[in-house]
Biopython code that builds the backbone (N, CA, C, O; Angstrom):
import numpy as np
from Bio.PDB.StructureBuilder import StructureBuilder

atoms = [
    (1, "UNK", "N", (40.188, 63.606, 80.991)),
    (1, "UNK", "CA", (39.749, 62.246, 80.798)),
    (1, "UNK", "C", (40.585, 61.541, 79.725)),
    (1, "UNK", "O", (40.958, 60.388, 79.943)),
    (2, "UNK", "N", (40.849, 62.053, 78.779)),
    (2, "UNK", "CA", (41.645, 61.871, 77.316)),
    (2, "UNK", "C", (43.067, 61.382, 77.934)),
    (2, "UNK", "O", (43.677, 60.474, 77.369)),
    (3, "UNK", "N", (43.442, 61.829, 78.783)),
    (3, "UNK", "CA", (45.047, 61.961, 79.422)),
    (3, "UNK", "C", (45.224, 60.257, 80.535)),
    (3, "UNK", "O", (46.089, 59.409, 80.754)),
    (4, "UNK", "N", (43.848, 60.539, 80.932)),
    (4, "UNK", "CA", (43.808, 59.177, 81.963)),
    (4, "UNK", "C", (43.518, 58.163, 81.088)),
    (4, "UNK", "O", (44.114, 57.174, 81.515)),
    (5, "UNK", "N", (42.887, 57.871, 80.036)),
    (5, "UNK", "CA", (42.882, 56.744, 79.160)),
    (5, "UNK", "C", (44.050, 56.633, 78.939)),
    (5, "UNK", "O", (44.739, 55.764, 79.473)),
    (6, "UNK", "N", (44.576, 57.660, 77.953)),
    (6, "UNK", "CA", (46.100, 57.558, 77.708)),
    (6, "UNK", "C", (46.836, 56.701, 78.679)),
    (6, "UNK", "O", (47.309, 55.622, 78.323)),
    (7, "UNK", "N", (46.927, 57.076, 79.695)),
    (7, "UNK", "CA", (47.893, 56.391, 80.491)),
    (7, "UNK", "C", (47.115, 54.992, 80.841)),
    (7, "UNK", "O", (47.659, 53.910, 80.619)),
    (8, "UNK", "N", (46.045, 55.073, 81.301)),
    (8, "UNK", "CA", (45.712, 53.187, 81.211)),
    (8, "UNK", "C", (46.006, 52.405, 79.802)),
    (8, "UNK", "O", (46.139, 51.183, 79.726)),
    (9, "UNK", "N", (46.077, 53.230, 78.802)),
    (9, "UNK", "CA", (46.376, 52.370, 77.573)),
    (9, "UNK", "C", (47.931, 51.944, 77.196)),
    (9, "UNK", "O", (48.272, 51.173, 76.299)),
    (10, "UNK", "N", (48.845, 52.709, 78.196)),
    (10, "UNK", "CA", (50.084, 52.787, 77.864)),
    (10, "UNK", "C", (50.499, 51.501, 78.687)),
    (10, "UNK", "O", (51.156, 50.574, 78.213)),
    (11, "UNK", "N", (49.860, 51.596, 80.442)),
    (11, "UNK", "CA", (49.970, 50.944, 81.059)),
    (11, "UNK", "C", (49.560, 49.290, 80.754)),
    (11, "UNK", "O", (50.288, 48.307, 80.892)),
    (12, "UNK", "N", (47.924, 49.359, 80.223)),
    (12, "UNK", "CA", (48.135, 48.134, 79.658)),
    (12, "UNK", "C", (48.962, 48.071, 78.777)),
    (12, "UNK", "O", (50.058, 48.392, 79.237)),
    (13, "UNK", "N", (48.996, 47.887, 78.011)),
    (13, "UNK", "CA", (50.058, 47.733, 76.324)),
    (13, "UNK", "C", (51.556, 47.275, 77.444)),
    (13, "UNK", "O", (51.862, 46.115, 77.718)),
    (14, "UNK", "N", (52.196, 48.358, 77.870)),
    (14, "UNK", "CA", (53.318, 47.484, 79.033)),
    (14, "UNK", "C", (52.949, 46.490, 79.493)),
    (14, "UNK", "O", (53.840, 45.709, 79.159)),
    (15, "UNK", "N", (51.927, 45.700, 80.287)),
    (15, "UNK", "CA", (51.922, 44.534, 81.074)),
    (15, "UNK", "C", (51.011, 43.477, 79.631)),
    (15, "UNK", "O", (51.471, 42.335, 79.592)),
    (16, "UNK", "N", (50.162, 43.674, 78.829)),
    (16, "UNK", "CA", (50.093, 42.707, 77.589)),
    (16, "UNK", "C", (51.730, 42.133, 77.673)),
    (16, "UNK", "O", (52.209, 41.073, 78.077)),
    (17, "UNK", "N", (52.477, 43.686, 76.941)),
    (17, "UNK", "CA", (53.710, 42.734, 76.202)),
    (17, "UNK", "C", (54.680, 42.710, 76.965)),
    (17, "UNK", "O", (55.770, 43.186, 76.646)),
    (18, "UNK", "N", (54.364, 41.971, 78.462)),
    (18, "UNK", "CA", (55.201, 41.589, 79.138)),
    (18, "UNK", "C", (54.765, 40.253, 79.196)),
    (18, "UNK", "O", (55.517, 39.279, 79.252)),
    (19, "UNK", "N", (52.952, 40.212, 79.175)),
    (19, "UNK", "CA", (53.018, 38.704, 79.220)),
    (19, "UNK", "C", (52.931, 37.896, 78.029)),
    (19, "UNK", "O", (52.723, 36.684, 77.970)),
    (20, "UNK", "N", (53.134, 38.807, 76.978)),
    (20, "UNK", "CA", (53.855, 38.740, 75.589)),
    (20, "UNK", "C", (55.154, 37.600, 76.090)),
    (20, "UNK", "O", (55.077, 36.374, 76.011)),
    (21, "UNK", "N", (55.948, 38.141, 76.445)),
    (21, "UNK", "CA", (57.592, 38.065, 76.213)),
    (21, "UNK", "C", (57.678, 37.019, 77.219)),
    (21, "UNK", "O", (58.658, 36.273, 77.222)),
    (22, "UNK", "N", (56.782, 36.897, 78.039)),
    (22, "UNK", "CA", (56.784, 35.996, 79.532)),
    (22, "UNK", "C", (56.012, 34.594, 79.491)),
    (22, "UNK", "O", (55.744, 33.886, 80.461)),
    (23, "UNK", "N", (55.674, 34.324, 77.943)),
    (23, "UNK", "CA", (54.655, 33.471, 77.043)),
    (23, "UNK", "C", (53.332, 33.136, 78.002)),
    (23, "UNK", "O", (52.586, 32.160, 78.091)),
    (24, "UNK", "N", (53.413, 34.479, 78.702)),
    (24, "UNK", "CA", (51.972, 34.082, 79.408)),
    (24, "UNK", "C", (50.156, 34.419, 78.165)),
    (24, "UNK", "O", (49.018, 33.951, 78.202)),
    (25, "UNK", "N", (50.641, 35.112, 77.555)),
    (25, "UNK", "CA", (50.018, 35.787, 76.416)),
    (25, "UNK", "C", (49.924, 35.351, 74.641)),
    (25, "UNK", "O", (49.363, 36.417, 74.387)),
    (26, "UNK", "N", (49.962, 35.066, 74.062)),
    (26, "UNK", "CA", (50.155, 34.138, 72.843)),
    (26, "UNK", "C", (49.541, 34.923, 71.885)),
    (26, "UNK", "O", (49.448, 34.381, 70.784)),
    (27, "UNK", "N", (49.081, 36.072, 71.985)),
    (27, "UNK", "CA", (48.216, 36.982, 70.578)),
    (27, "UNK", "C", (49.964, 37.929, 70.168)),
    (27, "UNK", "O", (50.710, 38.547, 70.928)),
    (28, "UNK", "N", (50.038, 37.733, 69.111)),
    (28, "UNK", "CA", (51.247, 38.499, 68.214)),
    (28, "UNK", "C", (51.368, 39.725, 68.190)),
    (28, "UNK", "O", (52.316, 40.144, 67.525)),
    (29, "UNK", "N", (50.486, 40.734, 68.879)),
    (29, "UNK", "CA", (50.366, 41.859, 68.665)),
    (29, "UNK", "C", (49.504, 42.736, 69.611)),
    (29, "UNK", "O", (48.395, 43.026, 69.162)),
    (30, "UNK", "N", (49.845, 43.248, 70.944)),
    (30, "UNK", "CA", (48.912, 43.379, 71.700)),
    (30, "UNK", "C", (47.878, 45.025, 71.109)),
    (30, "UNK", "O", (47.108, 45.416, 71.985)),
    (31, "UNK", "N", (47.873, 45.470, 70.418)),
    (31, "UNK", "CA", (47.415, 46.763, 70.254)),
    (31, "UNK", "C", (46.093, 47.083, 70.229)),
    (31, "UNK", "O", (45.548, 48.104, 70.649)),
    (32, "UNK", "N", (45.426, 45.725, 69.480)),
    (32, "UNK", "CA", (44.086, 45.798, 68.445)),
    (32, "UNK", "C", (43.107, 45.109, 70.154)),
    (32, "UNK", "O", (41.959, 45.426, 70.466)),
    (33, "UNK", "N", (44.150, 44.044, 71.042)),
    (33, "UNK", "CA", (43.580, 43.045, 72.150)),
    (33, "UNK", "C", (43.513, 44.180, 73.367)),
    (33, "UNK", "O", (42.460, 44.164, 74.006)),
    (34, "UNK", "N", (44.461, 45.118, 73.746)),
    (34, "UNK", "CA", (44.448, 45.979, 74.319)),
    (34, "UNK", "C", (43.159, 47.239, 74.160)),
    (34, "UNK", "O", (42.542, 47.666, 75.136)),
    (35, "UNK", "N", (42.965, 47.621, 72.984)),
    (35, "UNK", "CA", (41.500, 48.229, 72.507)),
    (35, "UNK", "C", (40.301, 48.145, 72.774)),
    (35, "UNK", "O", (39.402, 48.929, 73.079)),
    (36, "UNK", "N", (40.481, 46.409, 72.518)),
    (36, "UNK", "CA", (39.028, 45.390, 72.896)),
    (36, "UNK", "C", (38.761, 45.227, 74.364)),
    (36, "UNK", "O", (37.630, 44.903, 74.728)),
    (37, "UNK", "N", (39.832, 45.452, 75.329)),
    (37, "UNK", "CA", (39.753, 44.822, 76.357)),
    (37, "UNK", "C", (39.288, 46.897, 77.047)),
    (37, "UNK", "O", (38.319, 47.186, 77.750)),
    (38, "UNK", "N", (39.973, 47.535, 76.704)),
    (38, "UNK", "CA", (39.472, 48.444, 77.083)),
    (38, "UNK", "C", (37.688, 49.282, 77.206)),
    (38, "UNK", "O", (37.088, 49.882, 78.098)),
    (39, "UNK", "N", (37.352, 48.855, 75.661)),
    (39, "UNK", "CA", (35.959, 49.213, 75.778)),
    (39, "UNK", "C", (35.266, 48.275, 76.023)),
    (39, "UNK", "O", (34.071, 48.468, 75.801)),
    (40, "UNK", "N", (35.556, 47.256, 76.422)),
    (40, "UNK", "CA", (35.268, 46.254, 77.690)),
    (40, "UNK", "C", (35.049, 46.654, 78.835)),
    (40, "UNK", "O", (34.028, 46.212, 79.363)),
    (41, "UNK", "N", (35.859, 47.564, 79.583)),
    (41, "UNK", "CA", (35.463, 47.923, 80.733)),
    (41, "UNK", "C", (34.979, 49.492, 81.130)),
    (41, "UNK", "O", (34.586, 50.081, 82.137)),
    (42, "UNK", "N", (35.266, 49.819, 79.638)),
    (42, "UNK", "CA", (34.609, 51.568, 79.531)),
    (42, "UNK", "C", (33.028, 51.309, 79.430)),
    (42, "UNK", "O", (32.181, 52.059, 79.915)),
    (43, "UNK", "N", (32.789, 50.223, 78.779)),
    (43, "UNK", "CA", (31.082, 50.725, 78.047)),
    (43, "UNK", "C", (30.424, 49.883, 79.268)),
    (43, "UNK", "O", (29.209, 50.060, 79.351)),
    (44, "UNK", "N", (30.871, 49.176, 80.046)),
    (44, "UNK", "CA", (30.162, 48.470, 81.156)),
    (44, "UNK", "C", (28.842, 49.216, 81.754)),
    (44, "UNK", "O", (27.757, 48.801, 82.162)),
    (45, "UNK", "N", (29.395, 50.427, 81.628)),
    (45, "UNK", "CA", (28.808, 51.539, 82.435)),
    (45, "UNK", "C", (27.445, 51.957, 81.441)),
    (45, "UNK", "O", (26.333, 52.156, 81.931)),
    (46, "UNK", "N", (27.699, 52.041, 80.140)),
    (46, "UNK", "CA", (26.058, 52.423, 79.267)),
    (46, "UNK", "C", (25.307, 51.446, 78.926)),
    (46, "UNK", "O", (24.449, 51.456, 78.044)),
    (47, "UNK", "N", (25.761, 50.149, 79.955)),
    (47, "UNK", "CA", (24.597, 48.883, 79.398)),
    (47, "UNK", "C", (24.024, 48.256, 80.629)),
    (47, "UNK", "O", (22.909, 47.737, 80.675)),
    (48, "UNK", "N", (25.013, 48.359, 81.795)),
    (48, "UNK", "CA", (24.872, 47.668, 83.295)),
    (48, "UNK", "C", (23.605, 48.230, 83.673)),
    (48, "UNK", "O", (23.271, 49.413, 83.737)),
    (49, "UNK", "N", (22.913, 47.113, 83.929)),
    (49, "UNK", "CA", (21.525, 47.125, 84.757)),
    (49, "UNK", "C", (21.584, 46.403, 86.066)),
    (49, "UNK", "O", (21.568, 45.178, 86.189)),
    (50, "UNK", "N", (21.676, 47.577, 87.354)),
    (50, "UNK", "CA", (21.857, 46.869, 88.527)),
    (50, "UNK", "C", (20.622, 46.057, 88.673)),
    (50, "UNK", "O", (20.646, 45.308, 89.650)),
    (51, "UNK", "N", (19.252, 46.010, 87.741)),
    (51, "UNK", "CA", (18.233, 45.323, 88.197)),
    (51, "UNK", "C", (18.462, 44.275, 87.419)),
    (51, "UNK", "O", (18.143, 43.145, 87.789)),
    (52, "UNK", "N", (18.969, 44.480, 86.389)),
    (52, "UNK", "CA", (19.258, 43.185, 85.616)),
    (52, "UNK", "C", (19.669, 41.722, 85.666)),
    (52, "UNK", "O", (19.459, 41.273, 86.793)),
    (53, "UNK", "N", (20.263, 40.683, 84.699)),
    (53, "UNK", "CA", (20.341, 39.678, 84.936)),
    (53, "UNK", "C", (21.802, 39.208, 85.602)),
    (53, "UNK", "O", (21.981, 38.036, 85.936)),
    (54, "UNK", "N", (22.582, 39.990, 85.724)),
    (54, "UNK", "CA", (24.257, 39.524, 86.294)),
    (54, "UNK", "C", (23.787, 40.539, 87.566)),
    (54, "UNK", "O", (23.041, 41.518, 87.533)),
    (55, "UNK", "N", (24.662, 39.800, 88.930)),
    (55, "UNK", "CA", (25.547, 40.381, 89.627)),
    (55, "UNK", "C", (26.472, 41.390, 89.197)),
    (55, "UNK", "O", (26.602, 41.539, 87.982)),
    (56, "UNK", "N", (27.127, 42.096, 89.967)),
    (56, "UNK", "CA", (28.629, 43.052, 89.347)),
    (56, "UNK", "C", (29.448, 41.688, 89.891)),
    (56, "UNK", "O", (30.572, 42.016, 89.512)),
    (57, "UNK", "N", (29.565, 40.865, 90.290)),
    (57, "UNK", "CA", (30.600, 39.778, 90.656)),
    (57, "UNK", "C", (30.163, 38.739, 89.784)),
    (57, "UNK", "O", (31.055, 37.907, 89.619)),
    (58, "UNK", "N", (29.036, 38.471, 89.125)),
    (58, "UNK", "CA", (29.103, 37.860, 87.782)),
    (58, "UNK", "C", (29.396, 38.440, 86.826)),
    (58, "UNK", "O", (29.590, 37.744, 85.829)),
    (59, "UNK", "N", (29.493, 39.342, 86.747)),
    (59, "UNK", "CA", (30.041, 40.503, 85.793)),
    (59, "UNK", "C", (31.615, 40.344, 85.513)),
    (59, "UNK", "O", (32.274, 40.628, 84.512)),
    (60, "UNK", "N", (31.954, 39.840, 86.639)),
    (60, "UNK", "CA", (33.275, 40.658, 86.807)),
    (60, "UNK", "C", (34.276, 39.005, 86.164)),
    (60, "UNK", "O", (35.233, 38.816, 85.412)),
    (61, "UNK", "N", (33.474, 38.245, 86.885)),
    (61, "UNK", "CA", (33.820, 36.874, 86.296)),
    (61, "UNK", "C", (33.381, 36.832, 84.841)),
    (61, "UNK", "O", (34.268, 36.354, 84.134)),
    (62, "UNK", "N", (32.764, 37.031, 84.466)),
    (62, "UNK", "CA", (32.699, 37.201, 82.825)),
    (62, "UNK", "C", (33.757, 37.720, 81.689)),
    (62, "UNK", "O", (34.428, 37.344, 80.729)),
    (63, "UNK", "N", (33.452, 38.744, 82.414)),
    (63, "UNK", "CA", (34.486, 39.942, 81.865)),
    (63, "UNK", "C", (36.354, 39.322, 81.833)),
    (63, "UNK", "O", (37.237, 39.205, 80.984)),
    (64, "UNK", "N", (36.209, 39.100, 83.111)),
    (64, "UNK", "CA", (37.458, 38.458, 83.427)),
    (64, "UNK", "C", (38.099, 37.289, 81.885)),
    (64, "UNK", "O", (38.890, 37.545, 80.978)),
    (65, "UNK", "N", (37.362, 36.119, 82.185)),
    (65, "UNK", "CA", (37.197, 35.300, 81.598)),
    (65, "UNK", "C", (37.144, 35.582, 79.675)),
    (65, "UNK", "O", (37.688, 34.798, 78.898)),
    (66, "UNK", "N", (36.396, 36.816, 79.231)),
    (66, "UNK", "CA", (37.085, 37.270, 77.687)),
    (66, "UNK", "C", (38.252, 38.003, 78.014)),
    (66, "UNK", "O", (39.193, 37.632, 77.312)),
    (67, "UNK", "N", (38.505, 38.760, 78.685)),
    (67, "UNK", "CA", (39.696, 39.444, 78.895)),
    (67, "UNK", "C", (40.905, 37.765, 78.542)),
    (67, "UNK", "O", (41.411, 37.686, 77.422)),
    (68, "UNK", "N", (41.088, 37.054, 79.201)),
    (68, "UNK", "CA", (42.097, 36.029, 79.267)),
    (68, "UNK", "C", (41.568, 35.679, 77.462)),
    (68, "UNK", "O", (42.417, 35.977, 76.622)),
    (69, "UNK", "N", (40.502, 35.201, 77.044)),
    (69, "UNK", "CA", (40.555, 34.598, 75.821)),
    (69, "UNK", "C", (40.620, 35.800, 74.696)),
    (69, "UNK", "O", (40.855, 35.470, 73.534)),
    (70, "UNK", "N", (40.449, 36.963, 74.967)),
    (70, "UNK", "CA", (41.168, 38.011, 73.911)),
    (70, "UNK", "C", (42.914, 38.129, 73.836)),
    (70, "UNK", "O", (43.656, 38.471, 72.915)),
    (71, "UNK", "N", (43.110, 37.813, 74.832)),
    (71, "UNK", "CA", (44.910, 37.753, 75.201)),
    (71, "UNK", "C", (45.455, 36.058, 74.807)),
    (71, "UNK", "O", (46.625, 35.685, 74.735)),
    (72, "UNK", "N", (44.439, 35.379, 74.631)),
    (72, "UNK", "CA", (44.828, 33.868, 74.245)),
    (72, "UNK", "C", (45.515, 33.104, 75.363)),
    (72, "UNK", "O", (46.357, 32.321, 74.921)),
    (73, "UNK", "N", (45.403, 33.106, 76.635)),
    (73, "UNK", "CA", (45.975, 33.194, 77.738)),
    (73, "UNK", "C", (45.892, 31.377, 77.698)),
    (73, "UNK", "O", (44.819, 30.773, 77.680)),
    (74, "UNK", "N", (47.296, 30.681, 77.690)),
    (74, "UNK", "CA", (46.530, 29.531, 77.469)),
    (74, "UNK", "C", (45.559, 28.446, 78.565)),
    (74, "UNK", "O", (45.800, 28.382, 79.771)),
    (75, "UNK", "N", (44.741, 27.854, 78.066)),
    (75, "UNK", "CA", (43.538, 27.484, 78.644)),
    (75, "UNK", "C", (42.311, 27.746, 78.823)),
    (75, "UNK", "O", (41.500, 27.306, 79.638)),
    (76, "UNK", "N", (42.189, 28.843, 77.626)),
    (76, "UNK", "CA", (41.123, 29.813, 77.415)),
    (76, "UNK", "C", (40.719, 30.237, 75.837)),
    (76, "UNK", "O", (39.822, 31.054, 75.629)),
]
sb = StructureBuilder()
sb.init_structure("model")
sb.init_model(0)
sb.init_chain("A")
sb.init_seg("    ")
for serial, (resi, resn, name, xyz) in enumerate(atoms, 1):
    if name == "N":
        sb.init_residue(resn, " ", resi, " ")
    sb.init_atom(name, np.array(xyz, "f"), 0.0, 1.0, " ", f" {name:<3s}", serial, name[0])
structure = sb.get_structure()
């Protein structure tokens, strides 16, 4: 499990600081935004209540939507 994070973290961190360099991205430093965005979609899982108040497709639009304003994506 340790090994597969690894590599989603490597993988993001590559496409952040591409849209780093591609000024699609505007945060100076993807490391700390890459972190955030990860246990973003790790802890989904110890709070999601399928009876609860979101859809998983309101969910997903949510999620979506800090993902872009943790990356400063502009228009967000």
């Amino acid at each position: 499990m340790a090994q597969t994070r690894l590599r989603i973290r490597v993988a993001a961190m590559r496409e952040v600081r591409r849209g780093i360099d591609e000024g699609v991205f505007l945060i100076p430093d993807p490391r700390v935004a890459v972190l955030a965005i990860m246990s973003l979609a790790i802890d989904i899982c110890r709070w999601y209540d399928p009876d609860g108040e979101f859809t998983p497709e309101e969910l997903g639009d949510i999620n979506a939507d800090l993902v872009l304003r943790i990356l400063r994506a502009p228009g967000y």
